[in-house]
MIBAVO-837762 format. One record per atom (N, C-alpha, C): x negated, y negated, z negated; residue in three letters. Coordinates in Angstrom, 3 decimals, padded with zeros to 6 digits. Each point is the difference from the previous one (the first is absolute). Example, Ala and Ser with C-alpha at 12.3 -4.5 7.8 and 13.67 -1.06 7.14 Angstrom:
# residues 2
((-013.190; 005.690; -007.800); 'ALA')
((000.890; -001.190; 000.000); 'ALA')
((-000.900; -001.200; 000.000); 'ALA')
((000.350; -001.050; 000.720); 'SER')
((-000.820; -001.190; -000.060); 'SER')
((000.770; -001.090; -000.730); 'SER')
# end
This chain:
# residues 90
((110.578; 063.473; 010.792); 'UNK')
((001.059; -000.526; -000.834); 'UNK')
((001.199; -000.436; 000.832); 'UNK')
((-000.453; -000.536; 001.381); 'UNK')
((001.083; -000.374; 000.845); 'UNK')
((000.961; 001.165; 000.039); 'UNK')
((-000.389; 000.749; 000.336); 'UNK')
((001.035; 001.682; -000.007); 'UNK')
((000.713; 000.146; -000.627); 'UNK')
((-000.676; -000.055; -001.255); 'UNK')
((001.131; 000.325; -001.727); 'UNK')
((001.141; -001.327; 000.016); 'UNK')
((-000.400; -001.039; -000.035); 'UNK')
((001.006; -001.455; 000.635); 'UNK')
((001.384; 000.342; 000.475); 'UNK')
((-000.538; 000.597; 001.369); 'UNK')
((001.142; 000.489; 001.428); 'UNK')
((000.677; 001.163; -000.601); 'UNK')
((-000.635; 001.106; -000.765); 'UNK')
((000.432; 001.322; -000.542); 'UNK')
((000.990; -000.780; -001.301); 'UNK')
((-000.125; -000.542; -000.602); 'UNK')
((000.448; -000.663; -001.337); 'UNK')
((001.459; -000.532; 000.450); 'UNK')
((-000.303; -000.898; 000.977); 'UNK')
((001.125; -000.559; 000.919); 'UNK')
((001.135; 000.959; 000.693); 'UNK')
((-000.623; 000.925; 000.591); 'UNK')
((000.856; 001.210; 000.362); 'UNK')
((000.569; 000.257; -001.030); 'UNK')
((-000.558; 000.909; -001.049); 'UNK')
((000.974; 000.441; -001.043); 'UNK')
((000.550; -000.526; -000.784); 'UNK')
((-000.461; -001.378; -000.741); 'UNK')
((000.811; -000.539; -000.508); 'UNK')
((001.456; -000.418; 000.807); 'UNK')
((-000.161; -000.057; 001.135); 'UNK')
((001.712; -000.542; 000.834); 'UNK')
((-000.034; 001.161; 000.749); 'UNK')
((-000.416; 000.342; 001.245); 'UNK')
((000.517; 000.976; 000.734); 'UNK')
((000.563; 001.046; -000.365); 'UNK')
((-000.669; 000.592; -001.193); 'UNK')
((000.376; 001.126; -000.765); 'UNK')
((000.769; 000.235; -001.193); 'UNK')
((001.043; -001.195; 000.305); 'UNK')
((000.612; -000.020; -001.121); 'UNK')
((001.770; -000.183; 000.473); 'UNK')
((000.734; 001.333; 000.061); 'UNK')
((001.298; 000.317; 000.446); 'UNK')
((001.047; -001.405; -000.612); 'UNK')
((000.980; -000.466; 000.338); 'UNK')
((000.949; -000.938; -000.242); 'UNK')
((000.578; 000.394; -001.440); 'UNK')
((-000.155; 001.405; -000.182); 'UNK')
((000.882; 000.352; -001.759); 'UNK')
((-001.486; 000.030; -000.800); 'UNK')
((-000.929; 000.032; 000.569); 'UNK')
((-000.918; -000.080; -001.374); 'UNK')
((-000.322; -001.747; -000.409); 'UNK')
((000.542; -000.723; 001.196); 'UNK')
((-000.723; -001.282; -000.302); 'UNK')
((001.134; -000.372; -000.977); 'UNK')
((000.940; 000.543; 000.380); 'UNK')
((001.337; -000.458; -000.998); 'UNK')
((-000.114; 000.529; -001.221); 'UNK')
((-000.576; 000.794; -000.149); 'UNK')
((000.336; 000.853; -001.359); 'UNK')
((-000.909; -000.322; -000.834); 'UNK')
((-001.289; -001.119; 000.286); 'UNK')
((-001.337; -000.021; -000.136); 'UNK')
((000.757; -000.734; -001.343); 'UNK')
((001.062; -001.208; 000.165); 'UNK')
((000.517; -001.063; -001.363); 'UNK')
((000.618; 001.004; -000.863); 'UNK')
((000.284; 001.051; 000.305); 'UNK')
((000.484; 000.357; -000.821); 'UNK')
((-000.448; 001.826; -000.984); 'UNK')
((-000.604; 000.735; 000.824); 'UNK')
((-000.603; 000.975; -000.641); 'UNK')
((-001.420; -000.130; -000.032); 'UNK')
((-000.815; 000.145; -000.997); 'UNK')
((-001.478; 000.013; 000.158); 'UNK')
((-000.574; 001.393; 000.596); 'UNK')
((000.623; 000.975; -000.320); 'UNK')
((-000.433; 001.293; 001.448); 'UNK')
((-000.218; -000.470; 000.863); 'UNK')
((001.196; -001.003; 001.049); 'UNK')
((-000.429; -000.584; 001.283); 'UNK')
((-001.358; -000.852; 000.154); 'UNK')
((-000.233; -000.245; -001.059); 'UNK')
((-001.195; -000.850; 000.050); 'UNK')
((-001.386; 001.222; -000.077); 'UNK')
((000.570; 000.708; -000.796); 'UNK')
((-001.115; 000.618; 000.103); 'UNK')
((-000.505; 001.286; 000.817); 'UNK')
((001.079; 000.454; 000.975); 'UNK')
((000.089; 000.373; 001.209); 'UNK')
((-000.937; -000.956; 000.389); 'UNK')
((001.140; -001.209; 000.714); 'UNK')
((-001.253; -000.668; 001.019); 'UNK')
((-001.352; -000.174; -000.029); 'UNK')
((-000.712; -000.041; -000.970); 'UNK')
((-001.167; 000.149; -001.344); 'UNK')
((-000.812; 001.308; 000.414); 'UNK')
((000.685; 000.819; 000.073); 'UNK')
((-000.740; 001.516; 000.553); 'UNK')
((000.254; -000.246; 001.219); 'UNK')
((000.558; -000.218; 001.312); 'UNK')
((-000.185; 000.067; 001.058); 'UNK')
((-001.236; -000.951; 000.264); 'UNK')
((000.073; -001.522; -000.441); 'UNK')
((-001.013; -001.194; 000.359); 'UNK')
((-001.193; 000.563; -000.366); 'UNK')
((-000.652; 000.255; -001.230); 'UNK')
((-000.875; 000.739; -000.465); 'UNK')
((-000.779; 001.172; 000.438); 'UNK')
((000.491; 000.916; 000.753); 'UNK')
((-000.197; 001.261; 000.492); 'UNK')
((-000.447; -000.412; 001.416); 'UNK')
((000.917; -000.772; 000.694); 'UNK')
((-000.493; -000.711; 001.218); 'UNK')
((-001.622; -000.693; -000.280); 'UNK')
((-000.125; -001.242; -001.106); 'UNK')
((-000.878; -001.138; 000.008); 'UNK')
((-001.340; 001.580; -000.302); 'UNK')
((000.206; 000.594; -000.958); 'UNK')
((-000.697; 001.260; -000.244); 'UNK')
((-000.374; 000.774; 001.045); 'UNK')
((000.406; 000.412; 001.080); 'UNK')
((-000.014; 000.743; 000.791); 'UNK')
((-001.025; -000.613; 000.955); 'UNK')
((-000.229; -001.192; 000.112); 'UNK')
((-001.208; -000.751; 000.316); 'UNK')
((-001.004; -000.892; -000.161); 'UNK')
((000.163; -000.007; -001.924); 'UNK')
((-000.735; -000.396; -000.765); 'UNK')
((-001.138; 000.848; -000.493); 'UNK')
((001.302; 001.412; -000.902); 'UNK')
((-000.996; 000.892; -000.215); 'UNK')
((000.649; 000.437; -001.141); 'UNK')
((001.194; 001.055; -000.703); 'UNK')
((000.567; 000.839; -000.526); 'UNK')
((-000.274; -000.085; -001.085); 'UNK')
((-001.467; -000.594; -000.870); 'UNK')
((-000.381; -000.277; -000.993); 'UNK')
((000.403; -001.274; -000.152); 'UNK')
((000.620; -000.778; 000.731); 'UNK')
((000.553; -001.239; -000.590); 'UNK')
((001.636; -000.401; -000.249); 'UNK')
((000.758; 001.552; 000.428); 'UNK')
((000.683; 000.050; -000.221); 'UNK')
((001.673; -000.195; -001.337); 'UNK')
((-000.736; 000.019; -000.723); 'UNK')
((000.675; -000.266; -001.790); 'UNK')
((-000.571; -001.385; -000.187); 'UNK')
((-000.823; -000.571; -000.027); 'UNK')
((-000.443; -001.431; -000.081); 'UNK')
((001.229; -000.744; 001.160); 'UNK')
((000.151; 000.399; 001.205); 'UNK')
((000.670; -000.910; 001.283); 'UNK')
((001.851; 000.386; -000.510); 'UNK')
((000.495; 001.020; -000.573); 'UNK')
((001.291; 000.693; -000.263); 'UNK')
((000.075; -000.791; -001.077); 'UNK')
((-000.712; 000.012; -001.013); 'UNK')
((000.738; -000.981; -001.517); 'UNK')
((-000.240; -000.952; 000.123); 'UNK')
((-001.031; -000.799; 001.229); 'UNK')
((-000.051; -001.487; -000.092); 'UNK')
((001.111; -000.500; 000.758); 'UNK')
((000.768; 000.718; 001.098); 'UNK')
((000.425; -000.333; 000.895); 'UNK')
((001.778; 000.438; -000.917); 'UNK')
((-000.126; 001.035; -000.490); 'UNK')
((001.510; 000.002; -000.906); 'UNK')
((-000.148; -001.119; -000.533); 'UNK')
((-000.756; -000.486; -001.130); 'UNK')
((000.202; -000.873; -001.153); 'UNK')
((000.513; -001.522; 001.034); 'UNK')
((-000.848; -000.337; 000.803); 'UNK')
((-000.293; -001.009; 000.851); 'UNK')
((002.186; -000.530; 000.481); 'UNK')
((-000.041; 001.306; 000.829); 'UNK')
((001.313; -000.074; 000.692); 'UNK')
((001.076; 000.553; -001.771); 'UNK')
((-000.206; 000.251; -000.365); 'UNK')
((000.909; -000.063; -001.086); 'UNK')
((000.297; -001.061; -000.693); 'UNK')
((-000.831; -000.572; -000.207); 'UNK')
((000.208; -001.533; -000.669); 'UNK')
((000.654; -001.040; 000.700); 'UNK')
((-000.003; 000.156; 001.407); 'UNK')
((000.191; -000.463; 000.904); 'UNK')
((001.531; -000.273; 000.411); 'UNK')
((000.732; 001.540; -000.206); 'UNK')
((000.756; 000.321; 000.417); 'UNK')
((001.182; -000.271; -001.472); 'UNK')
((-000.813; 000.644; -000.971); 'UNK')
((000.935; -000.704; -001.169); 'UNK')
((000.168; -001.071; -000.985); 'UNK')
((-001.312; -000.961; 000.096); 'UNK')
((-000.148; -000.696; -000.817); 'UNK')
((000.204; -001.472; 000.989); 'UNK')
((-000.739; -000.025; 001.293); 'UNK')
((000.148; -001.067; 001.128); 'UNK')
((001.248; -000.403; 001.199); 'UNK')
((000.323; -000.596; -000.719); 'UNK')
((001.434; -000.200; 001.139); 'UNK')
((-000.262; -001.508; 000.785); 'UNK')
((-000.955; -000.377; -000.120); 'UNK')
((-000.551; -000.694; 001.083); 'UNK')
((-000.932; 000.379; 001.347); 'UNK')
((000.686; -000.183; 001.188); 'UNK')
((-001.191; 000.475; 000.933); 'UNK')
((-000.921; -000.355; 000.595); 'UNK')
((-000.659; -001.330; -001.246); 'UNK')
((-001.112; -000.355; 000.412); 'UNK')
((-001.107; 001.373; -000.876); 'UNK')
((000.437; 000.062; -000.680); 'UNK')
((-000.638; 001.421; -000.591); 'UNK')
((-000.585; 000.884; 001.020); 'UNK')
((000.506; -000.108; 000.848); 'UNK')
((-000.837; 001.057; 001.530); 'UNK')
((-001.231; 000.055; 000.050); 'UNK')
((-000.585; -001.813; -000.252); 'UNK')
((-001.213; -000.276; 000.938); 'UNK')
((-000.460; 000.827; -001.357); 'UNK')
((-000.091; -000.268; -001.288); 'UNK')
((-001.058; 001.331; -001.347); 'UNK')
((-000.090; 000.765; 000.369); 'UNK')
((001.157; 000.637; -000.046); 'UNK')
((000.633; 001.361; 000.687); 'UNK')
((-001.515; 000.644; 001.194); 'UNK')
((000.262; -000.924; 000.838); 'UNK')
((-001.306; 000.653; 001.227); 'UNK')
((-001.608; -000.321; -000.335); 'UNK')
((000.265; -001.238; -000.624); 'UNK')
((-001.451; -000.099; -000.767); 'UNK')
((-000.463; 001.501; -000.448); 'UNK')
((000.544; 000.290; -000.983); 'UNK')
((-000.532; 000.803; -000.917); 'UNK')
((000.281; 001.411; 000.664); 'UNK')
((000.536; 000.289; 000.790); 'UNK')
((000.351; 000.789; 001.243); 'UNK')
((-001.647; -000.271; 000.216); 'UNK')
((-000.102; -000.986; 000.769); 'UNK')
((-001.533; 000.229; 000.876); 'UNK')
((-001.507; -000.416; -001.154); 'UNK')
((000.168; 000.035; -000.934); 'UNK')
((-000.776; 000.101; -000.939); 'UNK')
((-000.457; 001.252; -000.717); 'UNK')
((001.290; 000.829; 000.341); 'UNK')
((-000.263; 001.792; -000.415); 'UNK')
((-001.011; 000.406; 001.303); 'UNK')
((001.012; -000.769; 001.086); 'UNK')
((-000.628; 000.947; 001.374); 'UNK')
((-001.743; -000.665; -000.377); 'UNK')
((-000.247; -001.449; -000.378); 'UNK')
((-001.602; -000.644; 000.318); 'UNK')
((-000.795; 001.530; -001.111); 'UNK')
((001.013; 000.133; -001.044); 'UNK')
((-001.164; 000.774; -000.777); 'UNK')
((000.028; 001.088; 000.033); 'UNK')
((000.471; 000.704; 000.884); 'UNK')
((-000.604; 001.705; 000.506); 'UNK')
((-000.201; -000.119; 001.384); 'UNK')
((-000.241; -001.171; 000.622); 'UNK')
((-000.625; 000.117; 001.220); 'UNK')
((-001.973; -000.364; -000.378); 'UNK')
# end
């Protein structure tokens, strides 16, 4: 599980270009780009069958996030439930 953690961490920030983080408030494509990249990654060493479960939890998750939360204490949910997808397909 430690892996998926560090992998989660990578893609959620490393892999995420300066115009998608921007575009994230304002188009939900961008969100759901980042959504297929994070997913495909957490998948790629989870296991491909958990793929659509980790992509719509992780859209819905960062979507709400992005349009409904304009507080950034909202983060710490945000990774909760981030590492609550990762606890349940590890």
């Amino acid at each position: 599980m430690l892996e998926l953690i560090v992998i989660h961490h990578i893609a959620d920030v490393a892999f995420q270009p300066s115009w998608l983080i921007k575009n994230k408030h304002i188009h939900w494509w961008s969100v759901y780009e980042h959504s297929v990249v994070w997913a495909g990654l957490i998948s790629f060493f989870a296991g491909f069958e958990h793929f659509f479960f980790l992509l719509i939890g992780h859209f819905l998750i960062d979507y709400i996030k992005y349009r409904k939360c304009k507080n950034w204490n909202w983060i710490y949910l945000d990774q909760a439930l981030h590492y609550l997808q990762i606890w349940l397909v590890s």
